[in-house]
C-alpha positions in Angstrom: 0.0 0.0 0.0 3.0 2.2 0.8 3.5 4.8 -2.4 5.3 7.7 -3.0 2.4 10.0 -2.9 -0.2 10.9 0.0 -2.5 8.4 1.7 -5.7 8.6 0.5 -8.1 8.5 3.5 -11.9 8.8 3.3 -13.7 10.1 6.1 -17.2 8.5 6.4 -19.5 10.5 8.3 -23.2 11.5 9.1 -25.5 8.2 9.3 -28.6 6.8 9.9 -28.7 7.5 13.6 -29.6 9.2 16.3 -26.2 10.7 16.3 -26.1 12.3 13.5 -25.7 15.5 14.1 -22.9 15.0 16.5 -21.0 13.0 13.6 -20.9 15.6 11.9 -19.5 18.0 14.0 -16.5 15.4 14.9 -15.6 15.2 11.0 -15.4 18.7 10.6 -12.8 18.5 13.3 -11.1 15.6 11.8 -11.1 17.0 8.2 -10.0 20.2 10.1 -7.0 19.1 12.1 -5.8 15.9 9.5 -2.4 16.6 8.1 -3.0 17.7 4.4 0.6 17.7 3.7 0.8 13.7 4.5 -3.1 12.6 3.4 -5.2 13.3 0.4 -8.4 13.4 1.8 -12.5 12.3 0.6 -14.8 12.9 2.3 -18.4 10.8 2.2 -21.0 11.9 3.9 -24.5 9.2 4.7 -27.7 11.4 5.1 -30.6 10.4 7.3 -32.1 8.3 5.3 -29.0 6.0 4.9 -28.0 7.2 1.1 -24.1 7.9 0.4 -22.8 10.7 -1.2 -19.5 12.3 -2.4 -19.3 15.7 -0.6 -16.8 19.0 -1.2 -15.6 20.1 1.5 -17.3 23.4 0.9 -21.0 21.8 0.8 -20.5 18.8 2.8 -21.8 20.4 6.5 -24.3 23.3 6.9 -24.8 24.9 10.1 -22.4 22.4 11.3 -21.9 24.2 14.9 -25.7 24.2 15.6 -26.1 20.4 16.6 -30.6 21.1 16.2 -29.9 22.4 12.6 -26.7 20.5 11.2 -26.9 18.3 8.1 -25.4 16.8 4.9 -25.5 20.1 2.6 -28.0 19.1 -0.4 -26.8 16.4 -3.1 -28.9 14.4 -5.6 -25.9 11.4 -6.4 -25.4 8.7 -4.6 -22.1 6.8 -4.1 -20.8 3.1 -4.3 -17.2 1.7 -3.4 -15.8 -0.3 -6.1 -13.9 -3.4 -3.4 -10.2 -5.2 -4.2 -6.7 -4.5 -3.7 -5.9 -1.4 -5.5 -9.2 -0.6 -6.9 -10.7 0.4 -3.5 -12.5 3.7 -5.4 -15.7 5.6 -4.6 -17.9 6.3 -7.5 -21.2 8.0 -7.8 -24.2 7.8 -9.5 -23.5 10.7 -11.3 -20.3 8.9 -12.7 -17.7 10.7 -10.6 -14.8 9.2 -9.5 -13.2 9.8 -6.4 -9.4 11.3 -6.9 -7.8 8.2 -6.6 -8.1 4.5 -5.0 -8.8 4.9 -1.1 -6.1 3.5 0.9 -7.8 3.6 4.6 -11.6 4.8 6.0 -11.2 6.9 8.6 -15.1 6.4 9.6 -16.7 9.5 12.1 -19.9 7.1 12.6 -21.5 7.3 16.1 -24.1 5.1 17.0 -26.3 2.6 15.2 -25.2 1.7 11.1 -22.1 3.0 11.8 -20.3 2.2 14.9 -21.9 -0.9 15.7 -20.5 -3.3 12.9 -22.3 -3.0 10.0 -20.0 -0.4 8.1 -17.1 -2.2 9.6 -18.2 -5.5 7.7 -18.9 -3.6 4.7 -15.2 -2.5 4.8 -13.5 -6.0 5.1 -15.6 -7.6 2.6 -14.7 -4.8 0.4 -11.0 -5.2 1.2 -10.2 -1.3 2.5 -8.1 -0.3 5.8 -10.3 1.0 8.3 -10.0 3.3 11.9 -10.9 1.9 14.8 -12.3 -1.4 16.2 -13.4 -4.3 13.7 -16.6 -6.0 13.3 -16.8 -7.8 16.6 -15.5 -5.1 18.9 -17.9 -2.4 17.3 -20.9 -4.7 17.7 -20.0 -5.8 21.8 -19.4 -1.8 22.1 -23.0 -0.5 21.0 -25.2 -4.1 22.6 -24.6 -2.5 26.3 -26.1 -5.8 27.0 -23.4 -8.2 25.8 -20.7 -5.8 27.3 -21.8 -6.2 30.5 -22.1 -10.0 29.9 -18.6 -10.2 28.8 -17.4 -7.8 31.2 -19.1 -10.2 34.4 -17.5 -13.4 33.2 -14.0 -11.3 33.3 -14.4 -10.3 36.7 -14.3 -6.4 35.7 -16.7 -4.4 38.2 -19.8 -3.2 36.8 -23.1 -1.8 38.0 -26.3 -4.1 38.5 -28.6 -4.5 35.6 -31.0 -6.2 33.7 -32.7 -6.7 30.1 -35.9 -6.4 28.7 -37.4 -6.8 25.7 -41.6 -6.1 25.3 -42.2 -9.4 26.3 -40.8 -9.4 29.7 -43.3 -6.1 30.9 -45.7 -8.8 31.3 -44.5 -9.8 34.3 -41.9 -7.2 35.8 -42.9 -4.3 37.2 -41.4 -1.0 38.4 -41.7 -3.1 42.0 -40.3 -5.7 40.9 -37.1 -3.8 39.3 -36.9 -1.7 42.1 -36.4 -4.7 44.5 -33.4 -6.1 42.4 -31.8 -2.8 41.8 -33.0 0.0 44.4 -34.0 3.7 42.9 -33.7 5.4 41.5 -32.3 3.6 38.5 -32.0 4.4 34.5 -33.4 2.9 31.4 -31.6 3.1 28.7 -32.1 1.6 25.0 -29.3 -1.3 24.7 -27.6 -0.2 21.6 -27.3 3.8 21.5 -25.1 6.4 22.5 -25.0 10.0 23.8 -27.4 9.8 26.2 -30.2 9.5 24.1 -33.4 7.6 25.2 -31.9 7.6 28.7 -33.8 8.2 31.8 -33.7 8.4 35.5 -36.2 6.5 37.1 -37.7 7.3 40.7 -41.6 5.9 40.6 -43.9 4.0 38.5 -45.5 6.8 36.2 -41.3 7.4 35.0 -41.0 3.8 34.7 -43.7 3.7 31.8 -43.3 6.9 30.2 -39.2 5.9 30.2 -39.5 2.3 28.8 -42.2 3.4 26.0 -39.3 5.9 24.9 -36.7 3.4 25.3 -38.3 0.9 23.0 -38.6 3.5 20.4 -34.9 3.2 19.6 -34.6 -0.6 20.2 -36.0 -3.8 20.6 -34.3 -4.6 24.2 -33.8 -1.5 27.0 -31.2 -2.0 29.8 -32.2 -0.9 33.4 -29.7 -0.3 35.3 -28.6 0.3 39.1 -28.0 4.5 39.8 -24.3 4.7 41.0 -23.7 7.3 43.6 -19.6 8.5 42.5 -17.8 10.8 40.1 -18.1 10.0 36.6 -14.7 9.4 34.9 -13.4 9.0 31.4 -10.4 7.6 30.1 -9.2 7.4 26.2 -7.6 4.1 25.4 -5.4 3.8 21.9 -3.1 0.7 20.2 -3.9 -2.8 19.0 -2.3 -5.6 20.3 -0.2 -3.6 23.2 -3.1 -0.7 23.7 -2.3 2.0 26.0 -4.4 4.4 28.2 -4.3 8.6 28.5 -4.9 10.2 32.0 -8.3 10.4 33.2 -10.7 13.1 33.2 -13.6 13.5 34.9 -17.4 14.7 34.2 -19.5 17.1 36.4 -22.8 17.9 35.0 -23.3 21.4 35.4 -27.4 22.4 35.6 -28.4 18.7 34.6 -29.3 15.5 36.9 -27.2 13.4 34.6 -24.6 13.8 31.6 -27.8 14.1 29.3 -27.9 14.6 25.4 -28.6 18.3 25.8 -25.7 18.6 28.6 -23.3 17.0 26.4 -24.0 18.9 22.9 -26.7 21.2 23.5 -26.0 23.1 26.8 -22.1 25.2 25.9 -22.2 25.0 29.8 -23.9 21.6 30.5 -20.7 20.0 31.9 -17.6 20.6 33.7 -14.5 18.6 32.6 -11.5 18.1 34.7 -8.6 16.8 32.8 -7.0 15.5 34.3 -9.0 14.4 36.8 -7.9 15.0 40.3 -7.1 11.5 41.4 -4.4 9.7 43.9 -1.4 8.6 41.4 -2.6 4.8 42.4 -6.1 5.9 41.7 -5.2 7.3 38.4 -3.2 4.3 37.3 -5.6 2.0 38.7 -8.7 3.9 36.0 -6.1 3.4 33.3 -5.7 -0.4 33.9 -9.2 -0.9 34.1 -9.8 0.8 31.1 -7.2 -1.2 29.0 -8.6 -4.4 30.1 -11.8 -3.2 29.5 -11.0 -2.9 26.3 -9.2 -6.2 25.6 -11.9 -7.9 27.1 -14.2 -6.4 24.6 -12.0 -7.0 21.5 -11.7 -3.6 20.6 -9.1 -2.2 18.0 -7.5 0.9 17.2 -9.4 3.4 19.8 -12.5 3.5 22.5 -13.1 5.3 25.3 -13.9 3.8 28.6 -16.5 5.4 31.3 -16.4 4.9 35.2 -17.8 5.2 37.9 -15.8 6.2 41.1 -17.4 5.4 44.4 -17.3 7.4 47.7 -15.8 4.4 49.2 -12.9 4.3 46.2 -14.7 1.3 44.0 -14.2 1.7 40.5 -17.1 0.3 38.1 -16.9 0.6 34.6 -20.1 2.3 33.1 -19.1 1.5 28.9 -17.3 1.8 26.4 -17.5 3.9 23.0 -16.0 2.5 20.2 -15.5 6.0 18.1 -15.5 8.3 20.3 -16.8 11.7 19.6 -14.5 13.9 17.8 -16.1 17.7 18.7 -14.3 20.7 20.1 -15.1 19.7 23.4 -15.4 15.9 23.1 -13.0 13.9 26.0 -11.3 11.4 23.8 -8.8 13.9 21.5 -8.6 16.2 24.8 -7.7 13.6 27.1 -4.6 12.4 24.6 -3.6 15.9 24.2 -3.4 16.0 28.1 -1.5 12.9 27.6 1.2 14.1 25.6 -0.4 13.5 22.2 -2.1 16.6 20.0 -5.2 16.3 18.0 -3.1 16.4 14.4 -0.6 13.8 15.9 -3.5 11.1 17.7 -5.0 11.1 13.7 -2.2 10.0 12.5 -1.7 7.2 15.0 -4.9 5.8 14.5 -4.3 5.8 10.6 -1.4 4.4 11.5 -2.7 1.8 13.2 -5.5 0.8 11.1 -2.7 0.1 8.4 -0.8 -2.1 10.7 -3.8 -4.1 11.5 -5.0 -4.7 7.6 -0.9 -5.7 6.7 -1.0 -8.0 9.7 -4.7 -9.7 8.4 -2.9 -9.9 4.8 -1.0 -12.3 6.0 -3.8 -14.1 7.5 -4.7 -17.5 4.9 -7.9 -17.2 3.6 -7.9 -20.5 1.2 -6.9 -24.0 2.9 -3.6 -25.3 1.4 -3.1 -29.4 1.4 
């Protein structure tokens, strides 16, 4: 793949998702803040209704700072990637040809058809480098529910929970939850991201109005135990030797929780600390946890962990996010900048490292030989 010429990265961006907006507002920063001098960029944006599109970088956000109003500026081509070795090319409908074969995705998906697998499949049946975990670390990162599963059997401490799909309201009630995991507790969709469906939930009238919202966005919710601590973040970045960035910490700032609105909505919905003002063998003890965390979950490239700390100095891990957002304010690029690494710098890493992985499956037999 090596030339003597820039790498050609596409950044794939936008989505059928709830996250949309916020997807768009990381690959501005990307496309922003990616060395031009090194990579030859294309950019392909997925509207809301799931259609692809080549996009100039002068038409491919509007209104991008406004999360309520930001969107894919208006195209009428869609777009298809051409797979193989050296023919990995995006053409549209309209017949135009991307500037050159694409030598690695860089994908700026949050959320569902983007972060969860899907795209990720797409990408290594099509033969193309990608950023970021692979198939089965992007689908264990979005189902909240096999996460916690996996995370159990490893012995990594996690807050109480159980699942329900439709069925199960048939015979659990807000009583019966309660018993198992006190109040209040939260109800979230199982696979989503940035806070959205979530609820806290202190009686029975909550309970119904939460779950009917929850189930809007999936077909099984995750209720969940409220955990009385500090809410912490750490980045984690690598492959097979992955390492972790300090840790920063979250203080909602006017909200009951670190909502939707107090993460992208509200320029004063949160405090952030970074780092976060932890005992050395605290700090170092979040950035284990988070690295095993993400071995255990067979994660690739980059994710960032959330904690819980206790009162009592218990550390649970909350989840993990397998692309991180990319904003102005988002925690993962900060964190590594805190760490050492700038924003321009941590792109190139993880382009870096998405290369190393593809070479390394290359050489990975795909036909038996008697």
């Amino acid at each position: 793949m090596r030339r003597n010429r820039k790498i050609r990265v596409a950044i794939v961006f936008g989505g059928k998702s709830t996250e949309h907006e916020v997807s768009l507002q990381s690959a501005k920063n990307v496309y922003e803040s990616i060395d031009k001098d090194k990579y030859e960029v294309t950019l392909a944006g997925i509207d809301k209704t799931g259609k692809w599109h080549l996009s100039a970088p002068a038409q491919f956000l509007s209104y991008v700072e406004n999360p309520k109003t930001a969107k894919i500026g208006p195209v009428k081509s869609g777009l298809a990637l051409v797979p193989g070795d050296g023919g990995r090319t995006w053409i549209d409908s309209l017949g135009r040809v991307s500037p050159g074969a694409v030598d690695v995705v860089f994908p700026v998906l949050h959320g569902t058809f983007g972060e969860d697998g899907t795209v990720q499949g797409m990408l290594k049946l099509a033969d193309v480098p990608f950023v970021g975990a692979s198939v089965l670390g992007s689908a264990v990162g979005m189902d909240k529910d096999v996460q916690k599963r996996l995370l159990r059997d490893a012995g990594i401490p996690h807050a109480r929970f159980a699942v329900l799909t439709k069925n199960d309201l048939r015979h659990l009630s807000y009583e019966d939850l309660a018993a198992q995991l006190g109040t209040p507790f939260f109800i979230k969709p199982a696979n989503l991201g940035s806070s959205v469906g979530v609820h806290k939930v202190r009686n029975d009238d909550q309970f119904k109005e939460s779950i009917h919202d929850a189930f809007l966005y999936d077909t099984k919710v995750l209720v969940e135990e409220y955990i009385q601590g500090r809410e912490l973040e750490c980045s984690v970045l690598g492959n097979e030797s992955p390492m972790a960035s300090v840790a920063g910490e979250v203080i909602p700032h006017g909200h009951e929780f670190y909502s939707y609105e107090a993460k992208y909505l509200d320029e004063n919905g949160a405090i952030l600390k970074i780092p976060a003002d932890l005992p050395p063998e605290t700090m170092e003890n979040v950035r284990n946890l988070a690295v095993k965390t993400f071995q255990t979950l067979c994660c690739e490239g980059m994710a960032r962990v959330d904690l819980f700390l206790k009162e009592d100095g218990k550390l649970l891990v909350n989840e993990i996010n397998t692309i991180p957002g990319f904003t102005k304010i988002s925690m993962y690029p900060k964190l590594w900048e805190a760490s050492g690494l700038p924003y321009k710098k941590l792109i190139d890493k993880l382009i870096t490292l998405a290369i190393q992985r593809f070479d390394r499956e290359k050489k990975l037999r795909t036909v038996y030989e008697s």
